[in-house]
C-alpha positions in Angstrom: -65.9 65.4 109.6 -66.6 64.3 106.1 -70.4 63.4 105.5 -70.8 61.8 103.0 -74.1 62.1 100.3 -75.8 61.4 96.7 -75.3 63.9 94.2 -78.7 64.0 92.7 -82.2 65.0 94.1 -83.5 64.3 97.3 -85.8 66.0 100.2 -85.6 66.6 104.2 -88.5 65.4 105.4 -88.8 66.1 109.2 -87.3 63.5 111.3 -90.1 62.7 113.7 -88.0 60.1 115.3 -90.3 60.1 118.2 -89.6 56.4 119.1 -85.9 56.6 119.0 -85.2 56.0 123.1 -87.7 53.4 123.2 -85.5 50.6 124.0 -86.0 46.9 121.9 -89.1 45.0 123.9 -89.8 41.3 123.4 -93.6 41.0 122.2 -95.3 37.9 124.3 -96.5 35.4 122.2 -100.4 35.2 120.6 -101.8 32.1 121.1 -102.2 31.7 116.7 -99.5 32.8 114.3 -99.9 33.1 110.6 -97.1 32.4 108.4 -97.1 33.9 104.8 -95.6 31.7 102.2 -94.8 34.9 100.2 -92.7 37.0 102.6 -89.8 37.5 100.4 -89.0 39.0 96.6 -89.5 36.5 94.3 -91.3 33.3 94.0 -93.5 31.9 96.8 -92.1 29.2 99.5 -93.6 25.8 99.1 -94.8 24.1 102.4 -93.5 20.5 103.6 -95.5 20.4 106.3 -99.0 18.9 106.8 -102.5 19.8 109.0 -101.5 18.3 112.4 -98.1 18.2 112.2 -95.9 19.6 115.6 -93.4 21.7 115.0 -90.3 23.7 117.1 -89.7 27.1 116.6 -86.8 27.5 113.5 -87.7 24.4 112.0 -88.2 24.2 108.4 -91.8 24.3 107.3 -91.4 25.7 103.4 -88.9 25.3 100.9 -87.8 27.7 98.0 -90.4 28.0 95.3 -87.4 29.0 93.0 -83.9 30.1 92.0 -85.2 33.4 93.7 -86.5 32.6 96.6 -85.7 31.7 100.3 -86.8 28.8 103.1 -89.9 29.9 105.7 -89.2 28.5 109.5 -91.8 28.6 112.1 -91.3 31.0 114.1 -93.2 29.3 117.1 -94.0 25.7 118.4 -97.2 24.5 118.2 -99.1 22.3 115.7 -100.1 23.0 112.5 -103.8 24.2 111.9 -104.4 25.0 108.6 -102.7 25.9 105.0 -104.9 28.0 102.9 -104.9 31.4 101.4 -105.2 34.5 104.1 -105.5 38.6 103.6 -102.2 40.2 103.5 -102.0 44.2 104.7 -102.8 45.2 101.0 -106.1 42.7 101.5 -104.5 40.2 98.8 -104.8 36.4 99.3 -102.0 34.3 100.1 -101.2 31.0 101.1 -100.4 30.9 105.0 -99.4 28.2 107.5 -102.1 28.4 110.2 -100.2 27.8 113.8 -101.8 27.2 117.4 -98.9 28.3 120.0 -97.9 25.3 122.7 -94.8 26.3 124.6 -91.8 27.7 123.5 -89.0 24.8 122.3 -86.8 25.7 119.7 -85.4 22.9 117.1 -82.1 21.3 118.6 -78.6 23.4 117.6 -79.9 27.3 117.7 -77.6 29.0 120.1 -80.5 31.3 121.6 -78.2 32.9 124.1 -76.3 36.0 124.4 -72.6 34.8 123.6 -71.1 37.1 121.2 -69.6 34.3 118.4 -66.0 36.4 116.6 -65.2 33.7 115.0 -65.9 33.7 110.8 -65.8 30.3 109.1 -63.5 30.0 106.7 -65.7 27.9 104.2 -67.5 30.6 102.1 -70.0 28.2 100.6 -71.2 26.8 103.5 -71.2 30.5 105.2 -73.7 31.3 102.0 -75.3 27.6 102.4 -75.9 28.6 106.0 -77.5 32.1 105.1 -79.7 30.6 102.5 -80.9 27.5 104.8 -81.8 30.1 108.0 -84.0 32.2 105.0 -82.4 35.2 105.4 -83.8 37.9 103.0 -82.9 41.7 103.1 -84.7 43.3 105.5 -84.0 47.2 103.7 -87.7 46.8 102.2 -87.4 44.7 99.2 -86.8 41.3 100.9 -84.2 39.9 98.2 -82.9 36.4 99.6 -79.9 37.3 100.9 -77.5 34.1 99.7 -78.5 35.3 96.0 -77.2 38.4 96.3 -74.1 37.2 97.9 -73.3 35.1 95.0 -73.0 37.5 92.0 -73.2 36.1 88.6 -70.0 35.4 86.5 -67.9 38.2 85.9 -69.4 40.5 88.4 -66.9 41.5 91.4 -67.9 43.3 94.1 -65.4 45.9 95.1 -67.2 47.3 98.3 -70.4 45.8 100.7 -72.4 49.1 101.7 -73.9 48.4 105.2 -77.1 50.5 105.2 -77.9 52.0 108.7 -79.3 55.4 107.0 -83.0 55.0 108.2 -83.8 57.9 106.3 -87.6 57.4 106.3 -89.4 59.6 109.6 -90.6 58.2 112.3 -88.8 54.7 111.4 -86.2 53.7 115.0 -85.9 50.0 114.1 -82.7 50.0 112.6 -81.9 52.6 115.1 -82.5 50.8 118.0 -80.1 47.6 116.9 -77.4 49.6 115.9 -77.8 50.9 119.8 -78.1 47.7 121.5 -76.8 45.2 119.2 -74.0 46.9 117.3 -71.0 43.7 118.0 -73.3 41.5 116.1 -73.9 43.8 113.1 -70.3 43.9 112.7 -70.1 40.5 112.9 -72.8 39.7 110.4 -71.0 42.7 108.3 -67.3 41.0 108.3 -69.3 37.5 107.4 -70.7 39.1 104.4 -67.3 40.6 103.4 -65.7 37.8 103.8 -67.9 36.5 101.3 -67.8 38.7 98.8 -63.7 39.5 99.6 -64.0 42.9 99.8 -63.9 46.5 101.6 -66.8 47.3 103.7 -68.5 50.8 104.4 -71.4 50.9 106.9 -72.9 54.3 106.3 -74.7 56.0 109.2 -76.7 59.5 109.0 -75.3 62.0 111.2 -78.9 62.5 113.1 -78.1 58.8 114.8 -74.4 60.1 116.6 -75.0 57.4 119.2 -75.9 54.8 116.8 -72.7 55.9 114.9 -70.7 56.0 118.2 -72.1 52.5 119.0 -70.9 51.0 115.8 -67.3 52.8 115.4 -66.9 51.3 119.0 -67.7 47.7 117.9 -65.6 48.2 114.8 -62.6 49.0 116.6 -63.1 46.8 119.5 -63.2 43.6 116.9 -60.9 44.8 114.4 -62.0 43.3 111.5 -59.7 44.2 108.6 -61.2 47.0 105.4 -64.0 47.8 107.6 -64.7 51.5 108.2 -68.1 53.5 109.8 -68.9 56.8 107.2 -71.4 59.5 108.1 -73.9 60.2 106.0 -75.5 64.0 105.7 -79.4 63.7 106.6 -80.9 63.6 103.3 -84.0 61.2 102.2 -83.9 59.0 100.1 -80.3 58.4 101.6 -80.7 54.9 102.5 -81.8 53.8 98.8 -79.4 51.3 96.9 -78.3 53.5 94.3 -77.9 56.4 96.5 -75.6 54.9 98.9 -73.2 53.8 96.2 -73.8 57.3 94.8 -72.4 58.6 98.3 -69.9 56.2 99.6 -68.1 55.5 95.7 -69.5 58.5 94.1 -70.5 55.8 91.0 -74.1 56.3 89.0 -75.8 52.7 88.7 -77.3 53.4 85.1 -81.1 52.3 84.1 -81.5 49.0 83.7 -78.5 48.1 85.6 -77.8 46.4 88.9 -75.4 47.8 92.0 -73.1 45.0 91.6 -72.2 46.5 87.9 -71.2 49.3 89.7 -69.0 47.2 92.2 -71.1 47.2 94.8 -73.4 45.2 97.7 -75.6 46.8 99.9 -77.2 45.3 103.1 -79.5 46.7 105.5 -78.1 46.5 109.2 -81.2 44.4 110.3 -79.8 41.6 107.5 -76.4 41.7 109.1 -77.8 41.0 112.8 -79.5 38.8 110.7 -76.8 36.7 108.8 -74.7 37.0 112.5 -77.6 34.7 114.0 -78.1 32.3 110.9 -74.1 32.2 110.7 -72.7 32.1 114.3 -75.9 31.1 116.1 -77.8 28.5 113.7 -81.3 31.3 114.3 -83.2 31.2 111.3 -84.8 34.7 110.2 -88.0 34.3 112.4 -87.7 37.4 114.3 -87.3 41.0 113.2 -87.8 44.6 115.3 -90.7 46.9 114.5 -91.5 50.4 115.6 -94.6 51.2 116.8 -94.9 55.0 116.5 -97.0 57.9 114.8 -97.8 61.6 115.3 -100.9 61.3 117.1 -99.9 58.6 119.5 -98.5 59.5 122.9 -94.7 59.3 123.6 -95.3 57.0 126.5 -97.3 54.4 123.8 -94.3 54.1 121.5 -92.8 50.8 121.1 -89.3 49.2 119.7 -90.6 45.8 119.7 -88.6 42.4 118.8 -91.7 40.2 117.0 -91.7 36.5 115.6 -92.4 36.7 111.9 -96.7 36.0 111.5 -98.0 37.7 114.6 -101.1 39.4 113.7 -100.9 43.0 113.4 -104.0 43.3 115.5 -102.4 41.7 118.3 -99.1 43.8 118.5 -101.5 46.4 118.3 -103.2 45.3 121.2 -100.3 44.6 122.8 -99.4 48.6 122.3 -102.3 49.7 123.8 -104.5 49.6 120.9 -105.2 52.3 117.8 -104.6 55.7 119.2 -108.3 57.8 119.2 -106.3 60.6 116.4 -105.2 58.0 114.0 -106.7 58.5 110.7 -104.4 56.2 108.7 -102.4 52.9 109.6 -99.2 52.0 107.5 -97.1 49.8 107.1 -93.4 51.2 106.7 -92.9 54.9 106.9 -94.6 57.9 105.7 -92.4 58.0 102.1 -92.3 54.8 100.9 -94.9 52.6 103.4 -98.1 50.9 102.4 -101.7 51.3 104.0 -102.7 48.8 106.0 -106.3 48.1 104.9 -106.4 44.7 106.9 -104.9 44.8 110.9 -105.8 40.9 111.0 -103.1 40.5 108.5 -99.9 38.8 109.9 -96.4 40.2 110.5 -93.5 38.9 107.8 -89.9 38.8 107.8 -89.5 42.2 106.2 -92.5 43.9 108.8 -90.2 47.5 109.7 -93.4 49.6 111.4 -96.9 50.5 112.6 -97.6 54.1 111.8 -100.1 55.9 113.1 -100.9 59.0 111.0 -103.7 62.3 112.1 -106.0 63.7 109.6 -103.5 66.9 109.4 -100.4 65.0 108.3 -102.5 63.0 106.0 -104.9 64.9 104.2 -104.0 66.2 100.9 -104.3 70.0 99.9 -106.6 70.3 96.8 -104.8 69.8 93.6 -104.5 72.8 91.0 -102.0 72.6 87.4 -98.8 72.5 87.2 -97.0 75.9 86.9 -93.4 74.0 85.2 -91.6 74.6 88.1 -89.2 71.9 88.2 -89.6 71.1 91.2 -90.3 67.7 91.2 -87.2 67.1 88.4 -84.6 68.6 90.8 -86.1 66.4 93.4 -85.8 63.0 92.1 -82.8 61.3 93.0 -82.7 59.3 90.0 -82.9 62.4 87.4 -86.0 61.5 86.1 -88.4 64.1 85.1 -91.9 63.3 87.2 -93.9 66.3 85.7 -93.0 65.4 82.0 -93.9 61.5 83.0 -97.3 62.4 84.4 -98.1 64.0 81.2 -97.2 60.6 79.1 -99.2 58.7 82.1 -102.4 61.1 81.1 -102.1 60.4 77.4 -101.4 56.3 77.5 -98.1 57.1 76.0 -96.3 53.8 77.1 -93.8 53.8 74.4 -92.6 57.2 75.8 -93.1 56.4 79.3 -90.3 53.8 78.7 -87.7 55.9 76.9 -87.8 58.4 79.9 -87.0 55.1 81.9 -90.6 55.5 84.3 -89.2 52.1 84.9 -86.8 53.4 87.0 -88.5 54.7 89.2 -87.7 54.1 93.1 -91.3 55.1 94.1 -89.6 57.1 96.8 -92.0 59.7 96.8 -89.9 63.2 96.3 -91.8 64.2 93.7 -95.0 64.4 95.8 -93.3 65.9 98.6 -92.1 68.6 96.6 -95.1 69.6 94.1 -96.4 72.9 94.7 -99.9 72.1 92.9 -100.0 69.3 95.0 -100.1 67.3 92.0 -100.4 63.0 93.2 -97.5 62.5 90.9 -96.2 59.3 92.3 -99.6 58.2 92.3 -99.7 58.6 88.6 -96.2 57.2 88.2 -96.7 53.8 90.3 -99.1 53.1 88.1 -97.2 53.7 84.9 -94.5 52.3 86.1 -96.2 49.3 86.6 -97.9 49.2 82.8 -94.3 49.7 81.7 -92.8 47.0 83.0 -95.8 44.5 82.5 -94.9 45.7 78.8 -91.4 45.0 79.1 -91.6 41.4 80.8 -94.1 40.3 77.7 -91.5 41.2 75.5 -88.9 39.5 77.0 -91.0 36.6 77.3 -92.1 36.5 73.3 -88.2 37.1 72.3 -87.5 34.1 74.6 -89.9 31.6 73.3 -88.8 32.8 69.6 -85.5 32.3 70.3 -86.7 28.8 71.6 -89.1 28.2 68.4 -86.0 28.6 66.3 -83.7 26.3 67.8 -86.6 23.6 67.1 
């Protein structure tokens, strides 16, 4: 069998999928939920509701703050408690919509049950009006609103929609799990967003899921949807990154400062399919999601695969889990490559919410630092060619100008580097931070050569 995989850098961590035969659980609900008003890339939802106001679960209770941007649904019903700013995970305030829990009625026309629904529309705009008014955002990591990246701009065709079911990151069974239990409606919500976009589509599977792969050639064949195929992907992180899937499946580079879709190409996560399948054929707004519940110093018989409403407290699916586990010595959220520490369990579950990871001491302590030897290491790690020890150097000496011609911009923030530094150098530490100076940099000067271009016209 061919198996398919990027031609530049990458790592293999150790699986750990520890979770993976923890079938999908429905949490119970909390008697509060908090809903974030900025759960998605781009600019924050606006709320249209008001203290005291009822509400049904999926109805509409914030609007698009802007052209990027998506709709926020309440994900329970109950009556409205309080708008105002609430700690994230990071421990940053953000405006939430405060919920007290009565019952559990849904808004009239979601199809809740179990029904698959074969049938695509044939109207493409209303398929993308439907996607955009059930606030579907990609649920890969970055949480771009799904309808906008369905649309490309003038002049940019997409030849192929890459279905991402790598799961590269350890420990991670989410994705996993759906592609399992749920692998019909995938396919569905696959053939609605090539029906879209009017072109081929590849959903790419690593070959350390063969029952998740099985699952989904099965559901492929069984619905026959037309230009639809299943490729295996070689076990390789950062596999499931955009610009290494298209690397793998069209063997095409997507060049700095450019976006997949100038190298032909869409890529969806699996969870966004299921996703668009219940916002298309079922009228479900995105207001529930599947997390994993897993770590290396938490017992096998304590790991979860849980199906959550969007603003659940952390805290309480914890508790829900049987609490922190006595060896845990860091929380994240996400995996161990690319996840963030949670420095505040009262914050609330969003759309994009993939994990709670329970790391020891052992797999989180790092090993005292020493100087580089100019190994290379980290260079023939990066899957984006970059060269991580020479941009630690130009992080050390404030050399932003040379930061950005060795394109630290581009950096996925995947984590290789680290992974793969003898000296145990905190090279993406160093790098994130750049990084962010960089394109802080870049977005003032954009700005200034906008309003001068604006000036002159005057």
């Amino acid at each position: 069998m061919n198996k398919l995989t990027f031609s530049i850098g990458g790592v293999h961590p150790h699986d750990n999928k520890i979770s993976k035969d923890c079938k999908i659980e429905v949490l119970p609900l909390p008697k509060t939920v908090y809903v974030s008003m900025a759960q998605h890339l781009g600019a924050p939802a606006k709320p249209v509701v008001a203290v005291g106001d009822e509400l049904k679960a999926g109805q509409v209770i914030a609007e698009p703050g802007g052209f990027i941007s998506a709709f926020v649904h309440s994900p329970v019903s109950g009556k409205v408690k309080a708008i105002a700013p609430r700690k994230d995970l990071a421990g940053n305030m953000v405006p939430h919509i405060e919920i007290e829990v009565i019952g559990d009625e849904w808004a009239e026309g979601i199809d809740l049950s179990d029904t698959l629904v074969t049938e695509i529309p044939a109207d493409k705009a209303a398929i993308l009006d439907k996607i955009k008014a059930c606030g579907v955002v990609g649920l890969g990591g970055a949480t771009f609103p799904t309808h906008v990246k369905l649309n490309p701009a003038p002049g940019k065709v997409a030849e192929c929609l890459i279905i991402n079911g790598a799961e590269c990151e350890p420990f991670l069974t989410s994705d996993y799990r759906i592609m399992v239990e749920r692998p019909k409606e995938i396919v569905v919500g696959a053939a609605i967003m090539q029906k879209v976009l009017g072109c081929r589509c590849v959903i790419g599977i690593e070959e350390n899921k063969p029952e998740a792969i099985d699952a989904v050639k099965a559901a492929v064949a069984q619905l026959g949807y037309k230009d639809m195929t299943v490729a295996t992907l070689k076990k390789r992180y950062p596999q499931g990154g955009e610009k290494q899937l298209i690397d793998a499946v069209l063997k095409r580079q997507v060049g700095s400062g450019c976006l997949p879709i100038d190298a032909g190409a869409v890529v969806q996560n699996v969870a966004t399919a299921l996703a668009v399948y219940e916002a298309v054929q079922k009228n479900k707004p995105l207001v529930t999601n599947t997390l994993t519940i897993t770590g290396d110093c938490l017992p096998v018989e304590k790991q979860h695969n849980y199906l959550f409403r969007i603003g659940m407290p952390l805290s309480y699916i914890v508790e829900q889990a049987g609490g922190v586990p006595e060896g845990a010595a860091k929380l994240i959220s996400g995996g161990p490559m690319m996840g963030k520490a949670i420095s505040n369990l009262d914050a609330a579950t969003v759309k994009g919410s993939s994990s709670v990871l329970y790391l020891s001491e052992a797999a989180t302590k790092r090993k005292p630092e020493s100087n580089c030897i100019r190994c290379g290491k980290c260079s023939d790690a990066c899957p984006i060619g970059l060269e991580p020890f020479l941009l630690n150097r130009l992080t050390k000496a404030g050399d932003t100008d040379g930061l950005e011609r060795n394109a630290v911009q581009d950096c996925i923030e995947c984590g290789c580097c680290l992974y793969s530094c003898p000296a145990n150098i905190p090279l993406l530490d160093h790098i994130r931070q750049a990084k962010g100076q960089v394109l802080g940099i870049i977005r003032a000067r954009a700005a200034a050569a906008k309003a001068a271009a604006e000036a002159s016209k005057k």
